[in-house]
TORBALO-531278 format. One record per residue: x, y, z of N, C-alpha, C, CB in turn; residue in one letter. Coordinates in steps of 0.1 Angstrom, whole numbers, plus 5000, padded with zeros to 4 digits. Glycine has a CB too. Layout:
XYZXYZXYZXYZa...
//
This chain:
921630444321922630394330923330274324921930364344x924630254318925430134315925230024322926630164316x925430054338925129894348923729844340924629924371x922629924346921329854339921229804327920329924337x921829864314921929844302922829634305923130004292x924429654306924829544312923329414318925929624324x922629464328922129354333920629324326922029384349x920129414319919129414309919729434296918129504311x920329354290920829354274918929354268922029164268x919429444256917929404244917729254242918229464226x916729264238916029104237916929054221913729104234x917028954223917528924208916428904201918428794205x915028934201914228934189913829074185912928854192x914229144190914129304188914729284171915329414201x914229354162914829364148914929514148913929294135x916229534139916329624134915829644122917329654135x915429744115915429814104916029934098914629824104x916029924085917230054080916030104071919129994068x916030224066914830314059916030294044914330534068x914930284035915130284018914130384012914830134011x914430404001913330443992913130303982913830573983x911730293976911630183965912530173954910430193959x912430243950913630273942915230203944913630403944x915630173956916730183958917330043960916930273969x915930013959915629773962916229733951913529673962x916929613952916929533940915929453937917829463940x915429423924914429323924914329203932914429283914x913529143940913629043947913929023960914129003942x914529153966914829193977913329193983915629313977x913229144001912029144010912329314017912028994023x911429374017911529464026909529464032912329634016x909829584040908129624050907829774048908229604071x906829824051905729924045906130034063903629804041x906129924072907129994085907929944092906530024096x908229994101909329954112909129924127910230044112x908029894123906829864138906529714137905029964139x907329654146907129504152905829474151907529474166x905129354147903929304152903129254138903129414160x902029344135901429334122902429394109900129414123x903429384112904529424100904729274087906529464110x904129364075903729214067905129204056901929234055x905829104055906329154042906429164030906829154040x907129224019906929254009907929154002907029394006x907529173989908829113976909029213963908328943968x909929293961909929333956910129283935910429393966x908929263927908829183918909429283908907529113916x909329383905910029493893910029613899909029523878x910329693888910829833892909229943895911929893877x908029883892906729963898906129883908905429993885x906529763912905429633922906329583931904729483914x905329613940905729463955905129393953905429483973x905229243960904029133962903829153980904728943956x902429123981902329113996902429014002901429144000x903628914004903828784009902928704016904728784017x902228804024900728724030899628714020899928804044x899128774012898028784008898028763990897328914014x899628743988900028693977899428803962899428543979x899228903967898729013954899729103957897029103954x900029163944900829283933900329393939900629273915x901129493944900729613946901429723942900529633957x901429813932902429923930902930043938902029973922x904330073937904730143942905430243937905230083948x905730373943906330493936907930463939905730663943x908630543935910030523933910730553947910630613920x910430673952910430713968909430713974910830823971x908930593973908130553983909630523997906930393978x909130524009910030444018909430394020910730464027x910430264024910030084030911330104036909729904016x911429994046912229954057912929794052911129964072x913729764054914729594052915029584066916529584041x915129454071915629434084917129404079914829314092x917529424093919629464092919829354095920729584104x
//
């Protein structure tokens, strides 16, 4: 219903996300593993086979089409 939409706008902390493949990142670019709010950790993408895990600060490899998510 538009009225309700109007008097309940989305929260402005709601994030979007757009779907990638690994592959498709530039080096250095942050992206996430999902698109589910909460425990969503993020990444860094360090070369063309590795993320870093920003929390826990270790190298993890990735396939080329893997998908990962970027916030918009």
């Amino acid at each position: 219903d538009p009225a309700q939409d109007l008097n309940n706008p989305p929260s402005n902390t709601n994030t979007d996300f757009e779907k990638f493949t690994f592959g498709e990142l530039e080096v250095g670019e942050l992206f996430w593993q999902t698109a589910i709010p909460g425990d969503n950790i993020p990444w860094r993408k360090e070369n063309q086979t590795q993320g870093k895990n920003l929390k826990k600060q270790t190298l993890h490899s990735f396939e080329q089409r893997t998908i990962v998510w970027q916030k918009t």
